[in-house]
C-alpha positions, 0 to 999 in steps of 0.5 A: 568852159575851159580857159588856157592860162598863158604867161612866162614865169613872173607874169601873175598866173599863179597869183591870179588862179589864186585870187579867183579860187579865193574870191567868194561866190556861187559854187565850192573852188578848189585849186588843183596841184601836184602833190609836193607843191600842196603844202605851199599852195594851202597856204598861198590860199589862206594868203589870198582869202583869209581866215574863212577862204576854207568855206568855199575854197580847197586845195586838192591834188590827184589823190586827195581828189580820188579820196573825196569822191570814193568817201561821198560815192563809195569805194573809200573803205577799199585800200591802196598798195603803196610802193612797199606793198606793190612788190610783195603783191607782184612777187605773190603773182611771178609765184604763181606763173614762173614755170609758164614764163621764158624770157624772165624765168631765171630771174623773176624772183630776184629782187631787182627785177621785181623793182624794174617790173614794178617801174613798167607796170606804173608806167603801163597803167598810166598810160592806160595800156592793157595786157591785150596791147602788149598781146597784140604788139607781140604778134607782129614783133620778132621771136626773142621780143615777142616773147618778153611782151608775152611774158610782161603780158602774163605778169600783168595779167596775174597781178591785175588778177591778185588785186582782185582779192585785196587793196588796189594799185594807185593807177587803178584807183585814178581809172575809177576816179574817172568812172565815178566822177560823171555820177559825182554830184558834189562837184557839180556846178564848182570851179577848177583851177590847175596850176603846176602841171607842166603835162598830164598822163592819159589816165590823168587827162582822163580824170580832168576829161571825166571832170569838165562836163560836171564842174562845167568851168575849169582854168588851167594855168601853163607857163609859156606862150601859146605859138612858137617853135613846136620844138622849141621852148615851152613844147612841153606846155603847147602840148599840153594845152592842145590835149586839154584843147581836144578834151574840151572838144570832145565834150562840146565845151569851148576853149578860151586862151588868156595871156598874162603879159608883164612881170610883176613879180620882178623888182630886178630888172635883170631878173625880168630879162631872164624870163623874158629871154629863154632860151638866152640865145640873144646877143649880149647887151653889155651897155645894160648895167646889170645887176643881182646875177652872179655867176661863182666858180668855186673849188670843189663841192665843199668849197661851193657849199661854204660859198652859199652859206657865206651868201646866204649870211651876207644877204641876211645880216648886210641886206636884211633878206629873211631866211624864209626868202632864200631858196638854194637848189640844186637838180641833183641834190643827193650830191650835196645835201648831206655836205650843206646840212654840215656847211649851214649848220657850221655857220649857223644857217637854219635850213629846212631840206625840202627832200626824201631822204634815202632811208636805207642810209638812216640809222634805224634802217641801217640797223635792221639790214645790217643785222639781217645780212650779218646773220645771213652771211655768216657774222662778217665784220662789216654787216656786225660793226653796221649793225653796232655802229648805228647806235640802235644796237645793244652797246654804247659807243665806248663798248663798240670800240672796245669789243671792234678793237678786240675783233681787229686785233684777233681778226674775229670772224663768222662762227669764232663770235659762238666761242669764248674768247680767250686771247689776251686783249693787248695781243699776242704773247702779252702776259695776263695781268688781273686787270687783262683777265678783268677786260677780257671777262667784259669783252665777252660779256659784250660779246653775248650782248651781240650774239644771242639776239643775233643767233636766235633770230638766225635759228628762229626756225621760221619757215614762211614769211610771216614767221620771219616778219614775227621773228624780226619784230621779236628781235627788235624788241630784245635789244629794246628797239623802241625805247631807244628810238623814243629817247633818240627822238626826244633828245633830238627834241630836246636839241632843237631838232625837229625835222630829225625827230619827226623823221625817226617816228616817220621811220619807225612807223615805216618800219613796222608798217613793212613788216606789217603788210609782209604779213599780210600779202606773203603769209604762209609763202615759204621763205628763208632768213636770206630770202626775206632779207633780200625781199625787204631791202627791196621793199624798205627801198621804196620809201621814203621820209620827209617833213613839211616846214616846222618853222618860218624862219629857214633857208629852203633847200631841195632839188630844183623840181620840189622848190620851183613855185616857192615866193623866193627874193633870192636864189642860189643854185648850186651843181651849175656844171657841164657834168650835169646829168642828162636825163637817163633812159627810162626804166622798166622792161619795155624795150626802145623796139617795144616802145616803137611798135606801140607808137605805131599802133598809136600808143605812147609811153613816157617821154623819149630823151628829147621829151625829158630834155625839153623837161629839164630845159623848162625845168632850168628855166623855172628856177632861174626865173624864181628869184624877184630880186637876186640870183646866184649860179654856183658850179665847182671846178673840180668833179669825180673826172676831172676839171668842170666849167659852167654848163652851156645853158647857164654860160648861154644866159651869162652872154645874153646879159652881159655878165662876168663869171 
């Protein structure tokens, strides 16, 4: 039996998927959710059922799920590229056909099309299309796009073929999921429940439709209704239900739909009004007194930030709101993550940042790279100065200066970091005091600090991948790259600092791990310093680090879609502008042509842009609907173009109930 979950947000989906996961009874429950939300949902189950729940209920997602059944049917002992390792494997397979390719051969070795090719693959492989498809979509397209099929084709086909001989792509991991569940006697006679999908890829239908005949009772929670507009609010979710409806009849199993109504979770009436109403096109009603909903127009982003923080401590101190019940989000949050960090930390707000952090702008990262460049392009002053200036390097601060005033002020360039230097330190045609000379002997002593580590790693004389990965981590450990980041951890530590100091670990053993599987997938491939450089930051790029909760007693924070299901009594929500980005184009080497003809021939690929929209839209409205007591939109006047104002969505719902801005 598959039962359909109906009700909009507030409405008790979530509360009563978990009340029936952590009810005792014959067979094992386990709760399914995407991975970003498994952390909350695990201890949402706990609420629920208490100290024993884990005898007879589990959180699981996709992957964990894929983990449990290879370690009970075999498969577990095969490993799984991660992001990092995908790209060293497909630079292996363009290595092996680039003199059979035309359309991509020029470049298909350049890092940035190794990452737009890793895109389409994913994308591919998701949707379950083969080579064969791409073969047979070129047949009948014109020269120049039939060509890049054939050449995306080709690169399919080799990389398929290299993780023959190793570790397995994720996607392909999901597609074996399938085929070993129906053999699967664990999860027989077990009860599912799905909660925070808004839709589903085919290989993942396919894992859920391999799934049914075994567990024999799946529930599946969806946010919406189950009739309307097929263009209008929840379209996403109808869709949904009605792939779900056809796996279940597939497998001659009966759909039953369930509607929650009400809003229990509400204690604001004007919040209830808010899930009620979507998409806001409503009259206003400005006899209802409401209250809880504030719209702020702020300056800039500084000034925006300094507004939460202001809201954030007047909900705590004058209204007894705990940290722990305040969300602030924001859909693009690389925008303010780094300004709010400084603003809360200013009016001592503690916050938890529930993002991936960019690490090629963390210092350890920083570091490496600008090392690698400032011997790859001849010492520049920038990639020197990156390098030093991370605190990861050979000098102390105070040194930095000294060595960066010197270099300044003679203008030190490439191969002038080899010599002696002999210019006084004050300047041009000063006279050398015993002090000068004293200085100057100092400053070249820190520029041998510099340089050696610098120019052995440049003239290591490594020829292969794995000599340049051996001669990197010989450069890490001469300037004592590791006992710097145990004494930056265990300061941070010492400062209160959890969630930083489990980063710098994250990025260590990130780091290591990179140059790790360099040596295992590229081995004997010939390659240069500059080449390697090039091929890592790619690489490197595709991680990235984060940390689950260390203490209660925080403001969450984080982009809109990793804080949409977290228990919030207040919401403030940040960026609320008309600049707000539209969903962009979707990556990858598959053509809007390309895309079209597979439809044709009944294949479908990610979402066109009104798919992504009607994405964000419910999106928007997931957040908006989050709050039970309070909710604040926030937008600056001010952005990078000009004068901003309030978005049309947000200004829509602040004319539906009536409220100033």
């Amino acid at each position: 039996m598959l039962t359909i979950l109906w009700g909009l947000c507030g409405s008790g989906k979530s509360h009563t998927l978990l009340s029936r996961a952590a009810a005792p009874g014959p067979g094992k429950r386990y709760l399914l959710v995407p991975e970003q939300f498994s952390h909350d949902s695990e201890r949402a189950l706990c609420r629920a059922g208490g100290d024993a729940v884990s005898l007879h209920a589990e959180v699981l997602t996709f992957g964990r799920m894929a983990d449990r059944v290879f370690s009970l049917c075999g498969g577990a002992a095969r490993g799984v590229l991660d992001r990092g390792g995908r790209l060293l494997t497909l630079r292996l397979a363009v290595d092996q056909v680039a003199d059979r390719l035309t359309v991509y051969r020029a470049r298909c070795r350049r890092p940035e099309f190794l990452s737009e090719l890793a895109a389409t693959l994913d994308e591919l492989k998701s949707y379950q299309i083969q080579p064969e498809t791409l073969l047979d979509a070129a047949a009948s397209a014109e020269a120049a796009e039939a060509a890049r099929l054939r050449d995306l084709a080709l690169l399919f086909t080799v990389y398929d073929a290299q993780l023959a001989q190793g570790p397995c792509d994720p996607r392909d991991r999901l597609s074996l999921l399938a085929e070993t569940l129906p053999g699967c006697a664990a999860f027989r006679d077990t009860h599912w429940y799905i909660d925070g999908f808004a839709r589903f890829t085919p290989l993942e239908t396919a894992v859920l439709e391999a799934l049914l005949p075994v567990c024999g009772e799946m529930t599946a929670a969806l946010t919406g209704l189950p009739s309307g507009d097929p263009d209008g609010p929840f379209s996403v979710a109808r869709e949904t239900a009605y792939a779900l409806s056809d796996m279940a009849a597939r497998a001659g199993m009966q759909t039953k739909i369930e509607i929650l109504s009400g809003a229990p979770r509400y204690q604001n009436p004007a919040l209830g009004e808010i899930a009620r109403a979507f998409p806001y096109e409503e009259e206003p009603q400005p006899d209802a007194p409401v209250s809880g909903v504030r719209f702020i127009s702020a300056r800039d982003v500084q000034a925006e930030c300094e507004a939460a923080a202001g809201l954030v401590l007047s909900l705590a101190q004058d209204e007894g709101v705990l940290y722990r019940d305040i969300v602030v989000a924001a859909r693009n949050m690389s925008r303010y993550d780094g300004v709010l960090a400084r603003t809360m930390e200013r009016y001592g707000v503690p916050v938890f940042l529930d993002a991936k952090r960019d690490i090629l702008k963390t210092p350890l990262v920083s570091c490496l790279l600008s090392a690698l460049e400032a011997c790859c392009h001849g010492y520049s002053y920038e990639a020197v100065f990156s390098y030093l200036k991370t605190g990861l390097g050979p000098l102390t601060p105070d040194q930095c200066d000294l060595l960066e005033n010197y270099v300044l002020t003679w203008r030190i360039r490439g191969g002038d970091w080899k010599r002696t230097w002999e210019g006084h330190p004050r300047g041009l045609g000063q006279a050398f005091s015993p002090e000068d000379v004293t200085l100057l002997e100092e400053i070249n002593h820190l520029r041998r600090l510099v340089i050696a580590p610098l120019e052995r790693l440049k003239h290591s004389g490594a020829a292969t991948a794995r000599e340049v990965a051996e001669a990197v981590y010989r450069f890490f450990e001469e300037i004592e790259l590791p006992d710097r980041l145990t004494q930056k951890s265990a300061r941070l530590i010492e400062l209160q600092q959890l969630q930083r100091a489990d980063e710098t670990r994250q990025l260590w053993d990130l780091l290591a791990g990179t140059l790790s599987q360099c040596v295992l997938t590229l081995g004997g491939l010939s390659m240069t310093l500059t080449a390697f450089f090039e091929l890592f930051s790619l690489v490197i790029s595709q991680y990235e680090v984060g940390s689950i909760p260390l203490s209660l007693h925080q403001v969450a924070c984080g982009q809109t879609d990793r804080l949409r299901r977290r228990a919030a009594r207040c919401v403030i929500l940040l960026g609320a502008s008309d600049d707000a980005a539209l969903p962009q184009p979707s990556p990858g080497l598959v053509s809007p042509m390309a895309r079209k003809r597979l439809l044709e021939m009944g294949h479908q690929l990610s979402p066109d842009a009104e798919g992504r929209l009607a994405q964000e839209r419910d999106l928007l409205y997931s957040l908006l609907a989050l709050p039970s007591e309070r909710l604040f939109v926030l937008y600056p006047r001010q952005g990078e173009d000009g004068e901003l104002s309030l978005a049309p969505e947000l200004d829509a719902l602040r004319t539906s109930l009536g409220v100033r801005a």
